[in-house]
C-alpha positions as CSV (number, residue, x, y, z in Angstrom):
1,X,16.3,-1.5,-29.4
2,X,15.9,2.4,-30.0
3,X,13.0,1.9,-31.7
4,X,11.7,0.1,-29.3
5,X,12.6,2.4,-26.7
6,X,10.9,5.6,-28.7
7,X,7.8,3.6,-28.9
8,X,7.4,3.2,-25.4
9,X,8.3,6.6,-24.8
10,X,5.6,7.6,-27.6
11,X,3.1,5.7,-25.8
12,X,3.8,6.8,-22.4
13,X,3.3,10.2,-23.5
14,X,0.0,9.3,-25.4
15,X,-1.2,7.3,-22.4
16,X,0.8,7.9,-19.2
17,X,0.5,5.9,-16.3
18,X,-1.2,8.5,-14.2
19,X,-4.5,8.1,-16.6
20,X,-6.8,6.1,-14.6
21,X,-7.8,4.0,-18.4
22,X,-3.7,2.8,-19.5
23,X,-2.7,1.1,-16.8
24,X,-6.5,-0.1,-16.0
25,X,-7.1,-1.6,-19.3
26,X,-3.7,-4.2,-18.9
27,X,-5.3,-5.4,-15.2
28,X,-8.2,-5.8,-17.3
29,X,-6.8,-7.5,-19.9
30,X,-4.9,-9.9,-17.0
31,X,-8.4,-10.6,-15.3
32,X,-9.4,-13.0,-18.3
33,X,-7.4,-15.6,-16.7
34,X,-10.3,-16.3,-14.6
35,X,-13.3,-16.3,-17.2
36,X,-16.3,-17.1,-14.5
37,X,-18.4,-13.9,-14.2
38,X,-18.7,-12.3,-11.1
39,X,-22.1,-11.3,-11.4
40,X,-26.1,-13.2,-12.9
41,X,-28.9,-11.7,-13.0
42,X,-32.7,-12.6,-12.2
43,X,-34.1,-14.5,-14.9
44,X,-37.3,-12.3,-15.9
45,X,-39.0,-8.8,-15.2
46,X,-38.6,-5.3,-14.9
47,X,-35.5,-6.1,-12.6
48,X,-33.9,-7.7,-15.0
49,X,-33.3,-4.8,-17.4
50,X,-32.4,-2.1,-14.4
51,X,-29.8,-4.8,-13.5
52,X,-28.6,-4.7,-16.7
53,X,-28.3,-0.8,-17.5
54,X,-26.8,0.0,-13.8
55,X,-24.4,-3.2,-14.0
56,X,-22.9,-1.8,-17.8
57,X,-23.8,1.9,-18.0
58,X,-23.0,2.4,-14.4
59,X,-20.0,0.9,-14.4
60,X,-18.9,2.3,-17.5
61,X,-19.9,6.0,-16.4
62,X,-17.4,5.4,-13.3
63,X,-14.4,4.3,-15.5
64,X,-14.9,7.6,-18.0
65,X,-15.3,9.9,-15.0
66,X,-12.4,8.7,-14.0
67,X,-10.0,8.6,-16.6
68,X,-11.3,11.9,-17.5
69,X,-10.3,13.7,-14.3
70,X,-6.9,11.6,-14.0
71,X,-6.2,12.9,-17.6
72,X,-7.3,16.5,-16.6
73,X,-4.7,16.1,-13.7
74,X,-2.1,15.1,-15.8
75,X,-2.5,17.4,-18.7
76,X,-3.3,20.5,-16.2
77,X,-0.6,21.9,-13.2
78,X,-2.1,23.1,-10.2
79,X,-1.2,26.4,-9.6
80,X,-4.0,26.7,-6.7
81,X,-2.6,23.7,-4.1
82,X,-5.8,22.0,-4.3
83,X,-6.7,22.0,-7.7
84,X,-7.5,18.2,-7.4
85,X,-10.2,18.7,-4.4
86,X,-13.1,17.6,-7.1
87,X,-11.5,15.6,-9.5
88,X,-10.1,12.2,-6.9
89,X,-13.6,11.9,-5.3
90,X,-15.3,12.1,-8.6
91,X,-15.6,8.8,-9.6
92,X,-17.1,7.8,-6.3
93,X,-19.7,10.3,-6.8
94,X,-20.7,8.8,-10.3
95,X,-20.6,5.0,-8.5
96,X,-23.2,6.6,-5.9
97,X,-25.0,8.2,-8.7
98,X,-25.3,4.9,-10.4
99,X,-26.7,2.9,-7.6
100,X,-28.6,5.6,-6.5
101,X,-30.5,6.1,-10.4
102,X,-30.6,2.2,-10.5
103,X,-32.3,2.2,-7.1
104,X,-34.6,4.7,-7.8
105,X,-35.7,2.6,-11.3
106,X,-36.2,-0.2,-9.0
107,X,-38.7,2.2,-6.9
108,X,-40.7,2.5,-10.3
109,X,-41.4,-1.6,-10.8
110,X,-45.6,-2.0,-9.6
111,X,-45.5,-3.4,-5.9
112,X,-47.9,-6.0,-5.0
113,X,-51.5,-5.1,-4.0
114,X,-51.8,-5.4,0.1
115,X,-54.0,-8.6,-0.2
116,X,-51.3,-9.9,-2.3
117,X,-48.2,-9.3,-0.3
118,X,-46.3,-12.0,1.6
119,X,-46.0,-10.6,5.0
120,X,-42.0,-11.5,6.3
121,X,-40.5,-9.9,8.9
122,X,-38.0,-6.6,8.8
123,X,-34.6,-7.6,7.2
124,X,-31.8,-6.0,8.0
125,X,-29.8,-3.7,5.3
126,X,-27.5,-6.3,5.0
127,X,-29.5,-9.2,5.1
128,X,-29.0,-10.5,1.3
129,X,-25.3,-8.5,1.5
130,X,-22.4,-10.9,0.9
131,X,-20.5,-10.5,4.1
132,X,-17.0,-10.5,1.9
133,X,-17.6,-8.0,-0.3
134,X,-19.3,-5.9,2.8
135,X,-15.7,-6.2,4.4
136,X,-14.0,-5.4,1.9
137,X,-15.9,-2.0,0.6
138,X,-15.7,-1.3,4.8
139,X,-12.1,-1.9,4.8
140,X,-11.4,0.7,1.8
141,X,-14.0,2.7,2.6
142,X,-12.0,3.1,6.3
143,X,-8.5,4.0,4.9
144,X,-10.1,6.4,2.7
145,X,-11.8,8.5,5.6
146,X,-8.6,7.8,7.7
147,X,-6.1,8.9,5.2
148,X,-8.1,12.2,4.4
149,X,-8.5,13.2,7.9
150,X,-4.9,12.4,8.2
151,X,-3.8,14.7,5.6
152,X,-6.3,17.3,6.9
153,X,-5.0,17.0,10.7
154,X,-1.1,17.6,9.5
155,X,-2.2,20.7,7.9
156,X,-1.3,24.3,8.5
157,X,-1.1,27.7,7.2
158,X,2.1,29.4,6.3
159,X,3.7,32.6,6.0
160,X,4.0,34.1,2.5
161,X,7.6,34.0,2.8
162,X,8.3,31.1,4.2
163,X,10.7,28.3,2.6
164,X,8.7,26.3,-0.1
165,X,9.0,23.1,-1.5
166,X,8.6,20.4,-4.0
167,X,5.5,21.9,-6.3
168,X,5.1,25.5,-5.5
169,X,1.3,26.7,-6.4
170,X,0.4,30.4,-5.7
171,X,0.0,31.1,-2.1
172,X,-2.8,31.4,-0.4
173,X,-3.2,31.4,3.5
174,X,-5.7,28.3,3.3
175,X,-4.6,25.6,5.5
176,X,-3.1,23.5,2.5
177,X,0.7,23.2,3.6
178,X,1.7,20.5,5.9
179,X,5.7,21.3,7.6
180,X,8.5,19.6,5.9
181,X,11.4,18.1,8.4
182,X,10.2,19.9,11.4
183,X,9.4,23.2,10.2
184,X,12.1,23.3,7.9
185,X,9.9,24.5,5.1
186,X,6.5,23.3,4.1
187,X,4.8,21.6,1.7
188,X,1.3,21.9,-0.3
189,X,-1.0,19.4,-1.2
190,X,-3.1,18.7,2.5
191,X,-5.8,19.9,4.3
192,X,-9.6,20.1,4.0
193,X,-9.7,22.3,1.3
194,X,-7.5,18.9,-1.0
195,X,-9.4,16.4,1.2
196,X,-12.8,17.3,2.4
197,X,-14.7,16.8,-0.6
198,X,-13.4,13.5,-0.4
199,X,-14.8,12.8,2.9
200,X,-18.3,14.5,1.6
201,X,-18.5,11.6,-1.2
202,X,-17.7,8.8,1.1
203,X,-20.3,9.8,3.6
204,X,-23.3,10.1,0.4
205,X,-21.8,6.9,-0.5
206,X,-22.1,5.2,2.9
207,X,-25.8,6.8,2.9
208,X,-27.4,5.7,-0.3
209,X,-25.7,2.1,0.1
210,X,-27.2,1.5,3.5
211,X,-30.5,3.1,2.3
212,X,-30.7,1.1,-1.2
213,X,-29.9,-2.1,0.2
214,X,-32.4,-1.7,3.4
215,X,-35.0,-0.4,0.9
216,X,-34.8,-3.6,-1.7
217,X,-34.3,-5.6,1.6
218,X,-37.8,-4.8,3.0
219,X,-39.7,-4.4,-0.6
220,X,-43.0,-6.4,-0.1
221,X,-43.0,-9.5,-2.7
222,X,-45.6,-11.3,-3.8
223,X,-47.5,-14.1,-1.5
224,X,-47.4,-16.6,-4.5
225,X,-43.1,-15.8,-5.2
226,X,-41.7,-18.9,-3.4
227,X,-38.8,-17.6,-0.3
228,X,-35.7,-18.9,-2.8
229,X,-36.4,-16.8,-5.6
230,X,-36.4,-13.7,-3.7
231,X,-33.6,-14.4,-2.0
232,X,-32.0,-15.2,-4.9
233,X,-32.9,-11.4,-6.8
234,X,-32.3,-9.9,-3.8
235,X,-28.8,-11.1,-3.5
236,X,-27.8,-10.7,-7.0
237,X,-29.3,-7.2,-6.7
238,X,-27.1,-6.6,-3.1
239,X,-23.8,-7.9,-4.9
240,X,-24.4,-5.5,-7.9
241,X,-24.9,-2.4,-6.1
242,X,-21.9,-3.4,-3.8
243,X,-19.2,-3.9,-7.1
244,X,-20.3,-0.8,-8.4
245,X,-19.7,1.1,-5.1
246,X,-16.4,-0.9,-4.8
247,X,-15.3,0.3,-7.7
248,X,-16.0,3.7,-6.9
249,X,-14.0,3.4,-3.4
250,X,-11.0,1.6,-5.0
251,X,-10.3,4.0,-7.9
252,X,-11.2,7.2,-5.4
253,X,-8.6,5.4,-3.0
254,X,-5.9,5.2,-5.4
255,X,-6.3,8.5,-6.9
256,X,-5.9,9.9,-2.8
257,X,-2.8,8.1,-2.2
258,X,-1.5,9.0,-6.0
259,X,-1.6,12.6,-4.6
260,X,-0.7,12.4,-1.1
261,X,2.4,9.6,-1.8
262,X,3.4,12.2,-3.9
263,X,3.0,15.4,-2.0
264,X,5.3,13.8,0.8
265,X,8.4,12.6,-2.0
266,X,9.8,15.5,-1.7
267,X,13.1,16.1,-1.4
268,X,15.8,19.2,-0.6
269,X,19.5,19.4,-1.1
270,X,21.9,20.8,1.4
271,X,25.3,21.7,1.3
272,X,26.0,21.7,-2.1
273,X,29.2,20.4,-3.7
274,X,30.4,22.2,-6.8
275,X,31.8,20.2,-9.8
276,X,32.5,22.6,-11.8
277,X,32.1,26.8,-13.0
278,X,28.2,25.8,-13.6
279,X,27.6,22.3,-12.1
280,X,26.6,21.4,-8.3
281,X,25.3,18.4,-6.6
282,X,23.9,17.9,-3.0
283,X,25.9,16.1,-0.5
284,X,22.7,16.2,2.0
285,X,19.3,15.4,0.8
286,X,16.2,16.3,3.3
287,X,13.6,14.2,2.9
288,X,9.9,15.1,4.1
289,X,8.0,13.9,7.2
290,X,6.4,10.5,6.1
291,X,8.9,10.2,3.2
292,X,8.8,6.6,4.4
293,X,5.8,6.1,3.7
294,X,5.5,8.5,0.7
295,X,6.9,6.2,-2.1
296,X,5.2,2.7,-1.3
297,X,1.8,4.8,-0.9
298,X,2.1,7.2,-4.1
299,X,3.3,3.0,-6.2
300,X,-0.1,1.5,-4.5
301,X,-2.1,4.3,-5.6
302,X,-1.4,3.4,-9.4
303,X,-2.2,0.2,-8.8
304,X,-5.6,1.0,-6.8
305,X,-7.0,3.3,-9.7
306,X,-5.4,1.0,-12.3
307,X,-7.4,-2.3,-10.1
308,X,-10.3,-0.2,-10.2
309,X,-10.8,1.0,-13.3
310,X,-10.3,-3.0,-14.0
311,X,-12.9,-4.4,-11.9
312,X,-15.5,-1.7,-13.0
313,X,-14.4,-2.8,-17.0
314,X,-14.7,-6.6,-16.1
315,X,-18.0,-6.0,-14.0
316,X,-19.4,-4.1,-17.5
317,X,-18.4,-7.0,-20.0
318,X,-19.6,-9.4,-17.6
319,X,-23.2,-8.1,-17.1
320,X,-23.6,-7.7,-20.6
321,X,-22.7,-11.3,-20.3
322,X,-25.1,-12.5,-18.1
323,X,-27.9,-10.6,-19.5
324,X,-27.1,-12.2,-22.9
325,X,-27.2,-15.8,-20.9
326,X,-30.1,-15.0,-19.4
327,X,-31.9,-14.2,-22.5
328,X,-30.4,-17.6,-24.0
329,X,-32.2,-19.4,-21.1
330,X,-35.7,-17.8,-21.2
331,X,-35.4,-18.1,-25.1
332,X,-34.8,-22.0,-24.2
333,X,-37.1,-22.4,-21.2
334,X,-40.6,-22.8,-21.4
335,X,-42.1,-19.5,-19.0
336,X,-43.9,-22.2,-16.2
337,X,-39.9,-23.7,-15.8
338,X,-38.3,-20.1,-15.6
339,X,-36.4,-19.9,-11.7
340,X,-33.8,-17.6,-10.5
341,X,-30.3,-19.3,-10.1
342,X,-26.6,-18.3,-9.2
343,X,-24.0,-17.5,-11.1
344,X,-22.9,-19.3,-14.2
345,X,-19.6,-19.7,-16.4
């Protein structure tokens, strides 16, 4: 049993639980129970292949960005109070970066001649969107913006002496403290300089989604491509570009309420009892102003950046996946029988 007990010890500290990879590779693991892939891909063309690097490499750049900065935060203190403004944003930046390289290889692929264009009428940018997954991305994509311009709102400044708490970075007068029980003391780890990068990243996200999806939406297509097949593209296409993005959101998500569930779990002892000539313990314990919240918000941010990390992993494997079916089929289909189709097992 003490064996067993210094080997999970070992491998905490090898791999703790704050690194957005340890935690993210067992969800991983767990999401085999449902083998089906979540994503296909067009059948032939240029398309193909940009589908296939964004879906892998993309996906893959967002999981290394951001079990590098998580591992940077754990191995690093932050002596500044907002250390961290770069690093829980980042891997929403690299999703965005992703889609937005994809999209722009997409730009490259030879557009029909004018005479040979189908005309259709303008598409909205959500038109080949899955309505689901758009929910979803604008349901994360909400608490984020809500929970950084929280944390910047409760912000203040503080007086160089003033009663600190919890961890105690050099003091600056940047409005990065937020007051802890009613001006008792105060607290670092809010504000725009922690949180406004974050909001930055969401709103480039927001604008090269809606921008890529309207631009694929309303690419001309050939008059001689029949209406399903270019629905179908266009949708597998759409629900790429939203996973990746989602991924981005839901690891950038956890990583904010990591931080800000633990900013507010702070907690003070009054009124101290002595034990003995060198011993004390506190009879009172002060607890922050959303200590409530503080714990259950600091757990579910592990499991966001964990679930995050996961889905991005799973949506790698499983592109590689469908490319490799996809091959199998146009190796085993004669070229005049090649169509587009959903997804497989």
């Amino acid at each position: 049993m003490n064996i067993l007990f210094l080997f999970v010890h070992a491998v905490q500290d090898l791999l703790p639980l704050e690194v957005a990879i340890t935690f993210g590779l067992a969800l991983f693991a767990l999401s085999w129970v449902r083998p089906r892939r979540m994503v296909s891909l067009p059948q032939t063309g240029r398309r193909t292949a940009t589908l296939t690097w964004a879906g892998v490499a993309g996906s893959l750049l967002v999981v290394v960005v951001a079990t590098a900065v998580s591992a940077i935060a754990v191995s690093t203190s932050d002596v500044s109070g907002y250390d961290g403004w770069w690093r829980r944003p980042a891997p929403l930046f690299a999703a965005t970066l992703a889609v937005g390289a994809a999209a722009a290889a997409l730009r490259r692929i030879p557009l029909p001649a004018p005479g040979e264009r189908s005309i259709v009428p303008r598409r909205p940018w959500y038109a080949f969107a899955s309505r689901t997954f758009l929910w979803i991305s604008g349901i994360t994509a909400t608490l984020l913006a809500l929970t950084a311009l929280w944390q910047i709102a409760i912000a203040r400044t503080a007086p160089e002496d003033g009663p600190f708490f919890g961890n105690v970075p050099d003091y600056t007068d940047l409005p990065i403290y937020m007051s802890f029980n009613s001006g008792y003391g105060y607290l670092s780890g809010a504000g725009w300089p922690n949180h406004l990068a974050t909001l930055v990243a969401l709103a480039l996200a927001c604008t090269v989604f809606f921008a890529v999806l309207h631009t694929d939406a309303n690419r001309p297509v050939f008059a001689r491509s029949t209406a399903s097949s270019v629905r179908s593209e266009r949708e597998l296409t759409a629900r790429l570009f939203t996973f990746i993005l989602l991924g981005g959101l839901i690891t950038t998500l956890g990583a904010v309420w990591m931080h800000t569930g633990s900013s507010g779990q702070a907690l003070v002892g009054l009124d101290e009892q002595w034990v003995s000539d060198n011993q004390s313990y506190p009879r009172i314990l002060v607890a922050g102003g959303y200590d409530a919240i503080a714990r259950p918000m600091n757990l579910l941010g592990y499991a966001l950046q964990a679930g995050g990390v996961a889905f991005l992993l799973r949506l790698a494997v499983d592109t590689a996946r469908a490319a490799l079916a996809t091959r199998r089929s146009r190796l085993a289909t004669p070229e005049h029988e090649i169509s587009t189709t959903g997804p497989r097992r």
